[in-house]
Legacy VTK file of the C-alpha trace (Angstrom):
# vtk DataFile Version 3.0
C-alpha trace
ASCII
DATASET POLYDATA
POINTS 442 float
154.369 162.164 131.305
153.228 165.044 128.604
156.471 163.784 126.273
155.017 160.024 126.479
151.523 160.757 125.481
152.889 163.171 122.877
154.992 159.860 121.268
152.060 157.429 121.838
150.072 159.602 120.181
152.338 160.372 117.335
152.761 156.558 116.863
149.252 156.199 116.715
148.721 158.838 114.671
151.462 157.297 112.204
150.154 153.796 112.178
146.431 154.975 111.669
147.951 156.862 108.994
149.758 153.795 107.446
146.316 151.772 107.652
144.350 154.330 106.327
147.108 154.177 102.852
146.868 150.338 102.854
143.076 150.529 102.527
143.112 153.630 99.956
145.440 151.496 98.289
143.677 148.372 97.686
139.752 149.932 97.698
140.986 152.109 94.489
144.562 153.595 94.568
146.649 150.577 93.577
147.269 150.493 89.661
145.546 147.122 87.950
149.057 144.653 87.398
149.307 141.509 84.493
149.176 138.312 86.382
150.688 135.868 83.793
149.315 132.564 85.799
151.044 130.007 83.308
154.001 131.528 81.312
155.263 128.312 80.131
152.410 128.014 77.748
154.368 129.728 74.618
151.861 127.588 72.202
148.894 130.340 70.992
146.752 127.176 70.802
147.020 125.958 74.267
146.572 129.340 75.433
143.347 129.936 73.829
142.230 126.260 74.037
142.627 127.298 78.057
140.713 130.551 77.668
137.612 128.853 76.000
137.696 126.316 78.940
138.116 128.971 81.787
135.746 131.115 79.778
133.218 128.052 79.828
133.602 127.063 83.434
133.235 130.884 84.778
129.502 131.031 82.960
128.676 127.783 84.338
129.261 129.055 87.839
127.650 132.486 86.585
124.648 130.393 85.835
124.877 128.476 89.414
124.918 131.542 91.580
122.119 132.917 88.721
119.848 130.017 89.847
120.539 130.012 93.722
119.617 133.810 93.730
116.427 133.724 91.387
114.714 132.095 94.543
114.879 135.312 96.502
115.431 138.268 94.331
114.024 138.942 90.709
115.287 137.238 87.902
117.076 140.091 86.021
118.239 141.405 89.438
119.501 137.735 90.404
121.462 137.269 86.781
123.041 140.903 87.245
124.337 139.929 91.082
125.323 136.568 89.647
127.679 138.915 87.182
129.160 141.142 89.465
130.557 138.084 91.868
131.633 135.488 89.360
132.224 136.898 85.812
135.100 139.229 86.714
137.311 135.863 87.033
137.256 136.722 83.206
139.248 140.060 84.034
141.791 137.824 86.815
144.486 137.378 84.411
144.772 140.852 83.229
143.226 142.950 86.376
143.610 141.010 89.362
142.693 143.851 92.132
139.710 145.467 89.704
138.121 141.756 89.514
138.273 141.354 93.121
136.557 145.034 93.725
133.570 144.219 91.513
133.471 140.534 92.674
132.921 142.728 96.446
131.197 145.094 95.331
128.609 142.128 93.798
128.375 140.073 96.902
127.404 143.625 99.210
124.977 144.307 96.944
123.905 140.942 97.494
123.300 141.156 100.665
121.063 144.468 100.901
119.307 143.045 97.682
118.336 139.705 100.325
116.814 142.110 102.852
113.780 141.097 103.728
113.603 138.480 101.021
115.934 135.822 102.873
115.248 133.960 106.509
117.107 134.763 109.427
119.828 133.299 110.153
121.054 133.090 106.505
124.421 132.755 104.292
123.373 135.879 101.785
126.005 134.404 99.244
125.801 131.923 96.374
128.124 128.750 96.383
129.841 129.953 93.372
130.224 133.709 94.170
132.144 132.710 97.063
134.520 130.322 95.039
134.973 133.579 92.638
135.980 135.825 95.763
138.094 132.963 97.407
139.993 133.010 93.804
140.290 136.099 93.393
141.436 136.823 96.937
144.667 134.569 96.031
145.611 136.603 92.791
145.367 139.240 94.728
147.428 138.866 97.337
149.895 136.554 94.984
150.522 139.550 92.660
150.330 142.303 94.514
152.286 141.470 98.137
151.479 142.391 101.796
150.442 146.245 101.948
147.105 145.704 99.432
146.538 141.736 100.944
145.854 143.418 104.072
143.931 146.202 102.522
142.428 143.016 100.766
141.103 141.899 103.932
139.737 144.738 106.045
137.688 145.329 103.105
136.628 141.788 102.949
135.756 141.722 106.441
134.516 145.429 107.249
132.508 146.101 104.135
131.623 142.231 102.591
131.154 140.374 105.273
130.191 142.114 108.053
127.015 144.045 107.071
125.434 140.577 106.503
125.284 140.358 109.791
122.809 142.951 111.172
121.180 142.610 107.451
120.099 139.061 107.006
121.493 137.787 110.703
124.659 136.328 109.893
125.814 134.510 112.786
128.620 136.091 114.457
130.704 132.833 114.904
130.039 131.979 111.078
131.342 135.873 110.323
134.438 134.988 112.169
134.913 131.985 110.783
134.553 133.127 107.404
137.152 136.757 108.254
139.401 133.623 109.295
139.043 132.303 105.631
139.795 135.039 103.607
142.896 135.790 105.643
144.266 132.005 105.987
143.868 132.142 101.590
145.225 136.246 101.583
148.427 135.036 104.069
149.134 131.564 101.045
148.931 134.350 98.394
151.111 136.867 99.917
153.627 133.870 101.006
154.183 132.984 97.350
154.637 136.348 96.477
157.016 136.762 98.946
159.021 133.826 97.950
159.074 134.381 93.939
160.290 138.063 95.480
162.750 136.586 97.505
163.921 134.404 94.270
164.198 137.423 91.874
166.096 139.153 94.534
168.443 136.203 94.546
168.605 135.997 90.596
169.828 138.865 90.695
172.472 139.282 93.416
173.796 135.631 91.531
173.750 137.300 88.426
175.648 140.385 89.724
177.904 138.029 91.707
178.661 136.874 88.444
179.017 140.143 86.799
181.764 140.993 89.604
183.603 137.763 89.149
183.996 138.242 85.434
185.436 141.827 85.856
187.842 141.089 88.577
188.705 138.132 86.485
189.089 140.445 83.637
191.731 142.856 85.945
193.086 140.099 87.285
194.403 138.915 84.378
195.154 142.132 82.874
197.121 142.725 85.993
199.053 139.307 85.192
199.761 140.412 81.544
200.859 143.320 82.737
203.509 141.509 85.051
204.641 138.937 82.302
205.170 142.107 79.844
207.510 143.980 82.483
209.635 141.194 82.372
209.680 141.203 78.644
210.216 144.658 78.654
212.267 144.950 81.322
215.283 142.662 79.643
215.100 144.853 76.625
215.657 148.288 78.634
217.555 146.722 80.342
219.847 145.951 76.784
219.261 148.806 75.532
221.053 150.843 78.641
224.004 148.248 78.704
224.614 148.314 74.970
224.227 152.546 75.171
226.603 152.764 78.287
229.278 150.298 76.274
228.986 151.868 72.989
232.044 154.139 73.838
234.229 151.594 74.570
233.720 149.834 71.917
234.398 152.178 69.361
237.242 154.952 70.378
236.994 158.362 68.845
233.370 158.956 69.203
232.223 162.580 68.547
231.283 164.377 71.479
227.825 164.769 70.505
227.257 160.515 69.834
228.929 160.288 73.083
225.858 162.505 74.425
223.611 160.817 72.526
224.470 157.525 74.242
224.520 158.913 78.044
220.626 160.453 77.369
219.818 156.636 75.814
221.378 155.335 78.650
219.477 157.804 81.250
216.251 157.633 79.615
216.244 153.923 79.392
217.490 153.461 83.177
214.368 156.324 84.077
212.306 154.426 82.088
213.193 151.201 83.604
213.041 152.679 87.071
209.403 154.227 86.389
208.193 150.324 85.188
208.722 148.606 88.058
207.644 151.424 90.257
204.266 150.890 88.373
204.201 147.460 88.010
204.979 147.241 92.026
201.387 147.911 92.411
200.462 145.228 90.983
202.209 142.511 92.822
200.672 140.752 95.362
201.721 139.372 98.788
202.296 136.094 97.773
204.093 135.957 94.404
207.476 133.875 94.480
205.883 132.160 91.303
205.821 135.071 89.755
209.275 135.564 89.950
210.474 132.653 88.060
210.835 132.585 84.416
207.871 132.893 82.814
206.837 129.357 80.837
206.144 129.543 77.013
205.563 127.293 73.882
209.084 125.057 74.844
207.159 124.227 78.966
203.862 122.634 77.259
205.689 119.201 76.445
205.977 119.133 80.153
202.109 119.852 80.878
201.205 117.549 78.865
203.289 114.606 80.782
202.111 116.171 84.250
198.499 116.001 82.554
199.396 112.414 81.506
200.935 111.094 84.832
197.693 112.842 86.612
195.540 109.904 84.528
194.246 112.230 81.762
194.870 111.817 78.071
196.849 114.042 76.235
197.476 114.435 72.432
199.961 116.925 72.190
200.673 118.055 68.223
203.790 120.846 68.444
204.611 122.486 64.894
207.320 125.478 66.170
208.808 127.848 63.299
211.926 128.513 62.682
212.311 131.188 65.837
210.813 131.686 69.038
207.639 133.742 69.059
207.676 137.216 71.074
207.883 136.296 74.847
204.383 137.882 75.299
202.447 135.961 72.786
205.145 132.939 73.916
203.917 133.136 77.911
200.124 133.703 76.173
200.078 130.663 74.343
201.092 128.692 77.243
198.460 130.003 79.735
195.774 129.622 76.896
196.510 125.970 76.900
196.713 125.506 80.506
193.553 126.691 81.283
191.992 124.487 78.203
193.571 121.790 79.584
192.591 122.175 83.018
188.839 123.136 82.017
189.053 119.721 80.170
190.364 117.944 83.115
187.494 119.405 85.621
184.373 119.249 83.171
185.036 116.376 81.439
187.213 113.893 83.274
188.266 110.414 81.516
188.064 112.545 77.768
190.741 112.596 75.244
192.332 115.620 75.365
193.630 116.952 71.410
196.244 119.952 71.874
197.660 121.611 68.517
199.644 124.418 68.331
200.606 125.760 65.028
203.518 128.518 64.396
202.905 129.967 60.807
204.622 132.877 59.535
202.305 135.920 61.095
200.604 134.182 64.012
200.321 130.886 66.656
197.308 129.248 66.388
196.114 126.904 69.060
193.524 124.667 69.130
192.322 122.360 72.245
189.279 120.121 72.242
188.030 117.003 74.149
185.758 114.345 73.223
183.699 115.128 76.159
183.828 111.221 76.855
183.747 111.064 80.999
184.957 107.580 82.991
183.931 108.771 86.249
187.025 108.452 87.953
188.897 110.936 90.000
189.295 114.898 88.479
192.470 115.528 87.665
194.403 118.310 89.557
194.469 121.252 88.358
198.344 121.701 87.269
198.691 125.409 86.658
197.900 129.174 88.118
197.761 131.263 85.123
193.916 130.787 84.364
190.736 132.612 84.990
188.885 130.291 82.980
187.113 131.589 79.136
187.469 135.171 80.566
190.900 135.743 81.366
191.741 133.245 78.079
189.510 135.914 75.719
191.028 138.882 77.506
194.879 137.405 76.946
193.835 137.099 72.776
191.840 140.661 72.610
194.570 142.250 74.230
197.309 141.009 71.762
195.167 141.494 69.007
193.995 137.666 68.529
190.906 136.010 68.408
189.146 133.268 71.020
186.735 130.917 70.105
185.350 128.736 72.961
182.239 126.116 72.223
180.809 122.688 72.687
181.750 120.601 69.475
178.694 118.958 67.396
179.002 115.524 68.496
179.683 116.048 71.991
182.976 117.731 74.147
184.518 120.899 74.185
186.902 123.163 71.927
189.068 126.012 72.095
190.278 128.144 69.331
192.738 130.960 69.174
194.730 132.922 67.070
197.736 135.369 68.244
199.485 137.331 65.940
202.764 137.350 66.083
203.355 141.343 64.744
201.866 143.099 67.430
198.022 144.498 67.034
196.425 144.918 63.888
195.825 148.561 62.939
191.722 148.490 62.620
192.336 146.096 65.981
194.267 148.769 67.623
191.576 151.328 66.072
188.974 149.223 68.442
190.570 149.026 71.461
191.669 153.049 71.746
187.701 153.443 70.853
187.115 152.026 73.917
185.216 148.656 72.701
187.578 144.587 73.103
185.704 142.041 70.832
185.359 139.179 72.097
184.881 135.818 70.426
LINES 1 443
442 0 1 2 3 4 5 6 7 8 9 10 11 12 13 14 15 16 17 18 19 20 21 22 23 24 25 26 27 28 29 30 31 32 33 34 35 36 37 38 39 40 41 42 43 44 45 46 47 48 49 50 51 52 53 54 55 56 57 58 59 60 61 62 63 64 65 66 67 68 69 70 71 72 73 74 75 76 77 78 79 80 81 82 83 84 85 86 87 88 89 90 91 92 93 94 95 96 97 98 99 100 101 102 103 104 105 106 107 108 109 110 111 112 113 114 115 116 117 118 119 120 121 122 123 124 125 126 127 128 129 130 131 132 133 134 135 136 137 138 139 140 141 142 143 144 145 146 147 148 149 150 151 152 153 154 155 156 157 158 159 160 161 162 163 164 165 166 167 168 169 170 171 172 173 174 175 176 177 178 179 180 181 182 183 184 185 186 187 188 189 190 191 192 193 194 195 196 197 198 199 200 201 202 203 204 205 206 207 208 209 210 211 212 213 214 215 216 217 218 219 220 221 222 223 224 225 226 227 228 229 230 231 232 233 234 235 236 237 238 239 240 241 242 243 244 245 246 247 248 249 250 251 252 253 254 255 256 257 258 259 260 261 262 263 264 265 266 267 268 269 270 271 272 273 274 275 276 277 278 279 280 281 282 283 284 285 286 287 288 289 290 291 292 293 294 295 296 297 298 299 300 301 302 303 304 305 306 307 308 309 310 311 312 313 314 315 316 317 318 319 320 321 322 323 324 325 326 327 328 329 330 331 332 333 334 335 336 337 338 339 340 341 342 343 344 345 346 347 348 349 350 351 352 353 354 355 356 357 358 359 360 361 362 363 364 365 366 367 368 369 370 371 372 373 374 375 376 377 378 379 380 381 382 383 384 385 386 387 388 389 390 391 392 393 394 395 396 397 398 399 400 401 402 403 404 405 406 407 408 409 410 411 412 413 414 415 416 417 418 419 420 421 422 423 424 425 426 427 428 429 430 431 432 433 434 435 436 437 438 439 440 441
């Protein structure tokens, strides 16, 4: 019995604590916070256009209460009350929660100013002072949440409203209907901040959704780079170790040390071989028979572009090759940069004619894919290929051979693509920027 008195207690204790910090808070602990009521004003001249007007409408109403009050308290007395309740609406926009404490602390000193003065029952409280508090009250609670809104409130009730009642004989159903009031307005205030909280929040868990997509697009297709350049690699060792293991056979009378010289290129191509796909293994995934096949380069887009074509889209396909095949990486690069252009075009802007150029000069590929944006509203084409993570994984395949991306909307409507691979590995003050830990992007 002692241990459940000791917890009730304790919880009381605790709570009673709790209330005691939500009405510290909002009587004088809570910092003042900007209210910007209409941010989509970014014209000076409306903004001070709707000063002057809220400027001239709070005097009027400062001039309202001013007259209701001269007919039971002293003129200079009645304009100073008439102050304190309405012209702090001047201070709502930039301190909400001081406004409201001097618009309170106006309307109490109301009351014990009517004593006496005023018939019994009475409302102590000008028309307009209460319109100031009722105003105030919202801002409040709208900028400032729950904990001070109820703060907000006992105050209201305990220390505004309630002494009018043994002062000037407020009527104890007109108190509660008035406590009933200022809560119903507090509880719309607090609701909106609640929601515009709950909307920020959501911002920005879409906006770090969004961060998380584009990284583990970003390793994903780092991770699929890295799988098309073992199998580049891989045929070279691979040469290398057969063409260092035949070596002696071809040529008879080798001296013992070239003989040695071809076993440790033979072993150190096999180890290296052997540690490659031991690394690269941890990068496959379950399901990757596609992987496996031959990886497509400039020769497969010919045969996009009729899939594309017999899928209802169309395709203007402009193929200059050089006089040799580019290196297999930038080859298989090339090919996934156009097949995710292509499909972009196909899902964003189905119906549009498709242009596809892809230029081999002497030191790089260029490749250029745009659409007139032109939709017919039929069907979306299918999306033909797996090697795309849309602009990211297409800027992350150019940065990391060195190239550029450029992705944009075009002046007079669609969409273009623009890239440039070099064909002799990285630039040096490229390569400079990527071991410095920084990948432009374009």
């Amino acid at each position: 019995m002692d241990g459940v008195l000791r917890r009730v207690s304790a919880l009381a204790l605790a709570r009673a604590g709790a209330l005691a910090r939500i009405i510290r808070k909002a009587g004088w602990a809570a910092p003042d916070q900007r209210v910007f009521l209409l941010p989509s004003l970014s014209s000076p001249r409306l903004r001070h256009a709707l000063a002057v007007v809220c400027a001239a409408c709070v005097f009027i109403l400062t001039e309202t209460a001013d007259g209701q009050l001269n007919q039971l308290v002293p003129g200079s007395l009645a304009w100073a009350l008439a102050g304190l309740q309405v012209l702090p609406l001047l201070l709502a926009a930039a301190r909400p929660l001081a406004a409201w404490r001097i618009s309170a602390v106006g309307l109490t000193l109301t009351t014990f100013a009517e004593v006496g003065h005023a018939p019994t029952p009475f409302w102590p409280w000008p028309v307009s002072g209460c319109l100031a508090q009722v105003a105030l009250l919202f801002i409040t609670a709208q900028v400032y949440g729950r904990d001070v809104a109820v703060g907000v409130d006992l105050w209201t009730t305990g220390a505004v409203l309630l002494p009018a009642v043994p002062l000037v004989g407020l009527p104890p159903v007109v108190l509660a209907v008035a406590a009933v009031v200022a809560t119903l307005v507090l509880v719309l205030g607090e609701s909106i901040h609640s929601r515009r909280e709950a909307e920020r929040h959501l911002v920005q868990a879409e906006e770090q959704r969004r961060a998380g997509l584009a990284r583990q697009a970003v390793l994903e297709e780092r991770s699929r780079i890295a799988r098309e350049l073992h199998d580049v690699v891989a045929h070279h060792m691979s040469m290398i170790a057969i063409q260092a293991e035949a070596a002696p056979y071809k040529e008879s009378g080798l001296p013992e040390q070239t003989l040695r010289t071809f076993g440790a290129i033979r072993e150190a191509s096999t180890t290296a071989l052997t540690e490659m796909r031991r690394v690269i293994g941890l990068l496959r995934e379950d399901d990757e028979n596609a992987e496996r096949a031959p990886q497509p380069g400039i020769d497969r887009i010919p045969e996009m572009v009729r899939a594309a074509r017999q899928a209802g889209m169309q395709v203007d396909l402009t193929l200059t090759a050089g006089p040799e095949r580019p290196p297999a990486v930038v080859d298989v690069s090339v090919y996934r940069i156009v097949q995710e252009a292509l499909s972009n075009a196909g899902r964003h802007a189905p119906g549009a004619r498709v242009e596809i150029e892809v230029l081999r000069t002497e030191d790089a590929v260029r490749v250029h894919v745009a659409d007139d944006g032109r939709t017919s509203g039929g069907p979306l084409p299918d999306d033909g290929g797996n090697g795309g993570h849309g602009l990211t994984g297409m800027r992350e395949r150019a940065a990391l051979l060195g190239g550029t991306l450029r992705a944009h909307p075009r002046e007079h409507g669609g969409f273009e693509v623009t890239a440039e691979l070099p064909l002799h590995g990285v630039p040096e003050q490229r390569r400079w920027e990527m071991t410095s830990g920084g990948t432009e992007e374009n």
